[in-house]
C-alpha positions as protocol buffer text, in pm:
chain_id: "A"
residue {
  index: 1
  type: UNK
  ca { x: 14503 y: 1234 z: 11533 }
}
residue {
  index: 2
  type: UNK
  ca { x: 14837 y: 1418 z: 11626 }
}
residue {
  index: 3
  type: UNK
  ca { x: 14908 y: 1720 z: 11462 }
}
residue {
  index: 4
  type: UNK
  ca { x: 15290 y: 1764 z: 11299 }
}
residue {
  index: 5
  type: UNK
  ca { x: 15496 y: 2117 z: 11248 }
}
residue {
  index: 6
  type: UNK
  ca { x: 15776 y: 1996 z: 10950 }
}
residue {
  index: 7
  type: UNK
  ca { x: 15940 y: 2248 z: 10783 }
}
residue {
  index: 8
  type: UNK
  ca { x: 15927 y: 2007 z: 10467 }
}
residue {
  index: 9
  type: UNK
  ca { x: 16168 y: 2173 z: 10171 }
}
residue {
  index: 10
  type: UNK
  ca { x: 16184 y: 2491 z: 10276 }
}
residue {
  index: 11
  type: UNK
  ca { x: 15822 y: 2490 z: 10351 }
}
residue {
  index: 12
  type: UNK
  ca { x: 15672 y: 2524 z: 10699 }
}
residue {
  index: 13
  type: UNK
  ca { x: 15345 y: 2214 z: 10681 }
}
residue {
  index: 14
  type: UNK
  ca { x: 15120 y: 2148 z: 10993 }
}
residue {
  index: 15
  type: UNK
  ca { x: 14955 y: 1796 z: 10894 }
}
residue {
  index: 16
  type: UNK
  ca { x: 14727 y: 1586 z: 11132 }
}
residue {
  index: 17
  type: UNK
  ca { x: 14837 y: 1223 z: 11117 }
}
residue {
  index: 18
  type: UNK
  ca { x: 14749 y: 900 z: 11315 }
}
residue {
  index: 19
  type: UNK
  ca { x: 14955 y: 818 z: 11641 }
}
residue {
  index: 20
  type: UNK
  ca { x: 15136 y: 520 z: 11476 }
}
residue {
  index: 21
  type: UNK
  ca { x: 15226 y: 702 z: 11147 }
}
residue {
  index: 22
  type: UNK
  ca { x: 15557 y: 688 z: 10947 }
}
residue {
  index: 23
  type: UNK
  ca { x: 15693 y: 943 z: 10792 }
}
residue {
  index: 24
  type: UNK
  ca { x: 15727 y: 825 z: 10536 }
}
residue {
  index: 25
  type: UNK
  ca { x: 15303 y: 808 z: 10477 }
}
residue {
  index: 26
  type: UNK
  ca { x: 15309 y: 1189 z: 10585 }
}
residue {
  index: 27
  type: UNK
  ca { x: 15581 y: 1262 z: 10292 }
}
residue {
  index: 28
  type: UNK
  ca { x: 15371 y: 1060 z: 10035 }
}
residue {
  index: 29
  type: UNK
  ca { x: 15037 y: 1059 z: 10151 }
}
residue {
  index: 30
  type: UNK
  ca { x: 14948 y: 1391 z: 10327 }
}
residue {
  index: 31
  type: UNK
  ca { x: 15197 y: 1613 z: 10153 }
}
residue {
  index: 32
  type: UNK
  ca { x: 15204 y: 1442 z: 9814 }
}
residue {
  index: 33
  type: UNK
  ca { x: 15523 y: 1414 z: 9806 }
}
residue {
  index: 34
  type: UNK
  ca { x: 15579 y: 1074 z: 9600 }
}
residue {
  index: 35
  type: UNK
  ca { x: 15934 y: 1106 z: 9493 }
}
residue {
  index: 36
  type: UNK
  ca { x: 16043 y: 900 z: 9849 }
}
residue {
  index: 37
  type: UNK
  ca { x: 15976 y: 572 z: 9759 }
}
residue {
  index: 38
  type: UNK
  ca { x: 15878 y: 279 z: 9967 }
}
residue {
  index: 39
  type: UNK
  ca { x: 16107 y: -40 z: 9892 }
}
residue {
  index: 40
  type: UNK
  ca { x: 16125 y: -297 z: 10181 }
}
residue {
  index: 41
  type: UNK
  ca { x: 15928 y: -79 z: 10457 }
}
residue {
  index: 42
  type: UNK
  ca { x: 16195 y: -191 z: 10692 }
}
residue {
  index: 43
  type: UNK
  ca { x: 16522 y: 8 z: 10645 }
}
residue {
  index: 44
  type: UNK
  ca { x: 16711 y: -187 z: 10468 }
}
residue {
  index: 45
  type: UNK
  ca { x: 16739 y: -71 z: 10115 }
}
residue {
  index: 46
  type: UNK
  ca { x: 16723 y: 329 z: 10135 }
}
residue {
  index: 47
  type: UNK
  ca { x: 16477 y: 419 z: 9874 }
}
residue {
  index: 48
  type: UNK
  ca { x: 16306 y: 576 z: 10109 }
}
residue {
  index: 49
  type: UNK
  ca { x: 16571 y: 775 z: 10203 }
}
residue {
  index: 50
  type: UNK
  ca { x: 16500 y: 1150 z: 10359 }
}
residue {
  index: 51
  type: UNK
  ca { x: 16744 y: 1412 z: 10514 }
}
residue {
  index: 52
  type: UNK
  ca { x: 16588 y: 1490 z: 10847 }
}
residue {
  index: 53
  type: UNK
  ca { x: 16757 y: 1783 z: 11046 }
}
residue {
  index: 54
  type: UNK
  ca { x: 17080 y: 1760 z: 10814 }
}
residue {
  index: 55
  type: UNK
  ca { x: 17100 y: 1381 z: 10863 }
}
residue {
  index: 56
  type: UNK
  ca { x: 16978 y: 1103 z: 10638 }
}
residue {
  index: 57
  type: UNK
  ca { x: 16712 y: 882 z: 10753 }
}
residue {
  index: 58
  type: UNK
  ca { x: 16518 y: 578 z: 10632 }
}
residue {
  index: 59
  type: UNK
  ca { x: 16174 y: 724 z: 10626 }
}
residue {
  index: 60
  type: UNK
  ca { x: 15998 y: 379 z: 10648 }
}
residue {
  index: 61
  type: UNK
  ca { x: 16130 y: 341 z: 11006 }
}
residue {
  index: 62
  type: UNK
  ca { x: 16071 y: 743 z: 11137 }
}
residue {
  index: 63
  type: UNK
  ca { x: 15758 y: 730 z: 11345 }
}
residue {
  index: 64
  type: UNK
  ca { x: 15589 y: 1078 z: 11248 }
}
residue {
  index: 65
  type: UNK
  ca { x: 15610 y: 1209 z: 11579 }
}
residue {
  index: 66
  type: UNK
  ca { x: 15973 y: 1197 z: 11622 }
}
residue {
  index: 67
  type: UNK
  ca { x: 16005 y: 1487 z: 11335 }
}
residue {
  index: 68
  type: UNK
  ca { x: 15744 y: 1728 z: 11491 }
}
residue {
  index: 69
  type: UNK
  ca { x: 15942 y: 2036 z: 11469 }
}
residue {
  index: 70
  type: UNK
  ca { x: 16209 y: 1883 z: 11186 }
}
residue {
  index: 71
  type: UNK
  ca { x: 16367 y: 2032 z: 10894 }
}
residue {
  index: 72
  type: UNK
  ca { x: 16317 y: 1769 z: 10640 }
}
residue {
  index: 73
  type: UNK
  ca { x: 16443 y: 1731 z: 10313 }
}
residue {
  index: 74
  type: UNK
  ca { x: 16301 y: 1546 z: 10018 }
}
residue {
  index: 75
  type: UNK
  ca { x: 16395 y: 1443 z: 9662 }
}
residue {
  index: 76
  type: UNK
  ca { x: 16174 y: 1706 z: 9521 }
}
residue {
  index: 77
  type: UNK
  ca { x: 16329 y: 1976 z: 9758 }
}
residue {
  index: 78
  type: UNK
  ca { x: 16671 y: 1929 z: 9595 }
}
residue {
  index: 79
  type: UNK
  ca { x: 16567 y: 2091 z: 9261 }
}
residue {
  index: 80
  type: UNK
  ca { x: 16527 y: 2438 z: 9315 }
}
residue {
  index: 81
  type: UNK
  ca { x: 16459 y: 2641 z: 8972 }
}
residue {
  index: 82
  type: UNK
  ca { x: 16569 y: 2350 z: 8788 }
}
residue {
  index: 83
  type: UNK
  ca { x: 16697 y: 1983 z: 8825 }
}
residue {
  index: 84
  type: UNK
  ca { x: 16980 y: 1974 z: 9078 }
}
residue {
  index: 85
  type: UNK
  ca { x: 17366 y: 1944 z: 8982 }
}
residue {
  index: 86
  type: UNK
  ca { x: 17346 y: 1546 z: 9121 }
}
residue {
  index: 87
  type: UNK
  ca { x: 16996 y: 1497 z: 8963 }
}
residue {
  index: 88
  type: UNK
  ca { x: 17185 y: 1636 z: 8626 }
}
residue {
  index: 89
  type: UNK
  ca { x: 17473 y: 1429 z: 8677 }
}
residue {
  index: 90
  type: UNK
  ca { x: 17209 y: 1119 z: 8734 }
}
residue {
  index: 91
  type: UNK
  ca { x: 17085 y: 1158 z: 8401 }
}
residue {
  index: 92
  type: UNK
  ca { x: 17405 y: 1248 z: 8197 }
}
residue {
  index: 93
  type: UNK
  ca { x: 17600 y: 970 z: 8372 }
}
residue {
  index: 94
  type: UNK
  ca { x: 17307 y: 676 z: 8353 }
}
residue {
  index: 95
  type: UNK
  ca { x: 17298 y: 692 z: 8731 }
}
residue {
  index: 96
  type: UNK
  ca { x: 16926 y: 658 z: 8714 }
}
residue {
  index: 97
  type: UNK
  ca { x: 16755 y: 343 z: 8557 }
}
residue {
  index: 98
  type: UNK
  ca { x: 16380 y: 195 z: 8713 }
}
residue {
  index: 99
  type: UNK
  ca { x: 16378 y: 492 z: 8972 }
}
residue {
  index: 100
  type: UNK
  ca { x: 16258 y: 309 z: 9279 }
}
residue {
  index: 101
  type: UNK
  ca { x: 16630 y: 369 z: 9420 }
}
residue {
  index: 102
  type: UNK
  ca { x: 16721 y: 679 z: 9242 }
}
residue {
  index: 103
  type: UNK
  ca { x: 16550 y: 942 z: 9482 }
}
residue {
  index: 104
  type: UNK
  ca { x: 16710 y: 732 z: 9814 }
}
residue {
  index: 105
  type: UNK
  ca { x: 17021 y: 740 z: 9603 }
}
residue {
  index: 106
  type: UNK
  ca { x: 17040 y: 1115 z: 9528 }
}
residue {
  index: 107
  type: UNK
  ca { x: 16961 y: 1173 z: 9956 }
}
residue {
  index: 108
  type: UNK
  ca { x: 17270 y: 950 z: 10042 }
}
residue {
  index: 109
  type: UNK
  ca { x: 17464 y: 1177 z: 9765 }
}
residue {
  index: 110
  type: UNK
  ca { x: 17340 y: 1487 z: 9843 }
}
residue {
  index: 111
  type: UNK
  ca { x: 17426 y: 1391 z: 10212 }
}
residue {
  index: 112
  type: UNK
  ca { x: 17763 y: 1310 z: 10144 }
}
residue {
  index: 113
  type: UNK
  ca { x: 17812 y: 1604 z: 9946 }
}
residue {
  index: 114
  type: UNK
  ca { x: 17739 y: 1831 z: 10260 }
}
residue {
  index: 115
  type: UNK
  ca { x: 17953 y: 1621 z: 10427 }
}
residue {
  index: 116
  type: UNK
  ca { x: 18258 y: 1620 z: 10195 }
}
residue {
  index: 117
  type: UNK
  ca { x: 18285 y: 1841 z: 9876 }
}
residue {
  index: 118
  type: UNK
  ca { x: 18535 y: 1608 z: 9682 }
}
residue {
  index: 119
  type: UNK
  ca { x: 18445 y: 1265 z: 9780 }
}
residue {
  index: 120
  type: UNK
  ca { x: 18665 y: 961 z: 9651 }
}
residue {
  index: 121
  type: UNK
  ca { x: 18480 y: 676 z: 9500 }
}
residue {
  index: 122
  type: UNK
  ca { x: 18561 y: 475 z: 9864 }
}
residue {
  index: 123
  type: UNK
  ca { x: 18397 y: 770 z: 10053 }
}
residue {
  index: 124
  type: UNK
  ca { x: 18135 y: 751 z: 9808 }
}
residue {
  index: 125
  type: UNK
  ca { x: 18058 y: 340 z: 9835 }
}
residue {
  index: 126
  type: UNK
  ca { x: 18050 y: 418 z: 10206 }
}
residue {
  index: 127
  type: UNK
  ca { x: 17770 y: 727 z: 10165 }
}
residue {
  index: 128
  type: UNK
  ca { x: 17563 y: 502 z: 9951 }
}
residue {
  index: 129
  type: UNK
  ca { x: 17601 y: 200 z: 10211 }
}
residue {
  index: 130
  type: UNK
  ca { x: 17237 y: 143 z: 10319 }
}
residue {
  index: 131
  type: UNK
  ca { x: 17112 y: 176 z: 9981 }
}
residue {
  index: 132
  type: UNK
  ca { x: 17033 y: -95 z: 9734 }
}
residue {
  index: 133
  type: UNK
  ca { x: 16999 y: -97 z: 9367 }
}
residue {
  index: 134
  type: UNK
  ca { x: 16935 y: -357 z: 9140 }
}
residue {
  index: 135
  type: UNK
  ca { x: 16946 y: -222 z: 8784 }
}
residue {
  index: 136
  type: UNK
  ca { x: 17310 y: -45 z: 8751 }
}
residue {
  index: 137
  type: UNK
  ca { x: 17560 y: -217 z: 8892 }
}
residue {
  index: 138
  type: UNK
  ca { x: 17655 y: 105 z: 9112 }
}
residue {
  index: 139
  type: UNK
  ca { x: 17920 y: 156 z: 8882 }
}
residue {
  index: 140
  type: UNK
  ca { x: 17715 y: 429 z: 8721 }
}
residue {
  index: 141
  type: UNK
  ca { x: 17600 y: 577 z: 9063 }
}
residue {
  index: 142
  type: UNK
  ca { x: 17916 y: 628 z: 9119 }
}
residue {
  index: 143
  type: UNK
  ca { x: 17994 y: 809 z: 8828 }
}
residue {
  index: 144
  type: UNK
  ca { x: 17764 y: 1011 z: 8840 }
}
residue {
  index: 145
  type: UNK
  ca { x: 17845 y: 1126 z: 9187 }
}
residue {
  index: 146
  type: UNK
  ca { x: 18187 y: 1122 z: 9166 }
}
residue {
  index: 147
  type: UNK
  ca { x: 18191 y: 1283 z: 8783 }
}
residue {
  index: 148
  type: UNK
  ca { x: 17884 y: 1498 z: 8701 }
}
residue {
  index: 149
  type: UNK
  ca { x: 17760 y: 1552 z: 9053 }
}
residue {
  index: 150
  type: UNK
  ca { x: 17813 y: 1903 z: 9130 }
}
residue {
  index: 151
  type: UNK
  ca { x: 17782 y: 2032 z: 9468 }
}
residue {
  index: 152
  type: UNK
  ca { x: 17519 y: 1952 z: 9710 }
}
């Protein structure tokens, strides 16, 4: 077993995990934190989608290890008192439908959003590049970030 120093929403976590773990398993397994979802397990549709040390990252392809000592942010960390301005918009703006994408989605938003307080709906296309939904059409993603997102 290795043992991990995260700083996981805020929260300073010391977990014990096995040599070959993801990080995404720590995030939903050891710190019960099931709002990252796991979609294809290899990278390529974002679900699993984390901001690790003010960048996004694929969870599913993190080995554990490599964030000993991270700052990492999760779908649950973006609400603070309440449901975050994006999470709000998500819901007003029928960003979210079956969920499985919707917390990767919000990451790649809330990344953006650090990134570039106005985005365009071309900057935004690009920020959600990586992740893959099935259900809306994006059209409504991109709504919702672009018109009842807030700030990050």
């Amino acid at each position: 077993m290795n043992k991990l120093n995260l700083t996981v929403n805020g929260k300073k976590k010391v977990v014990n995990c096995p040599p070959f773990s993801r990080l995404l398993d720590v995030l939903r397994e050891q710190l019960q934190l099931t709002g990252t979802k796991e979609g294809c397990g290899e990278g390529e549709c974002g679900a699993c989608s984390v901001i690790m040390d003010g960048k996004l990252v694929n969870s599913c392809l993190v080995p554990a290890l490599q964030a000993n000592g991270k700052k990492i942010l999760t779908v649950e960390g973006l609400a603070k008192k309440s449901l975050s301005p994006l999470q709000k918009g998500f819901i007003k703006c029928g960003g979210a439908q079956c969920g499985i994408c919707t917390p990767g989605m919000l990451m790649a938003a809330h990344a953006l959003k650090m990134r570039k307080k106005k985005p365009t709906k071309q900057d935004i296309r690009e920020g959600l590049g990586g992740n893959l939904c099935r259900c809306t059409g994006y059209s409504q993603i991109i709504e919702s970030i672009k018109r009842c997102g807030g700030k990050p």
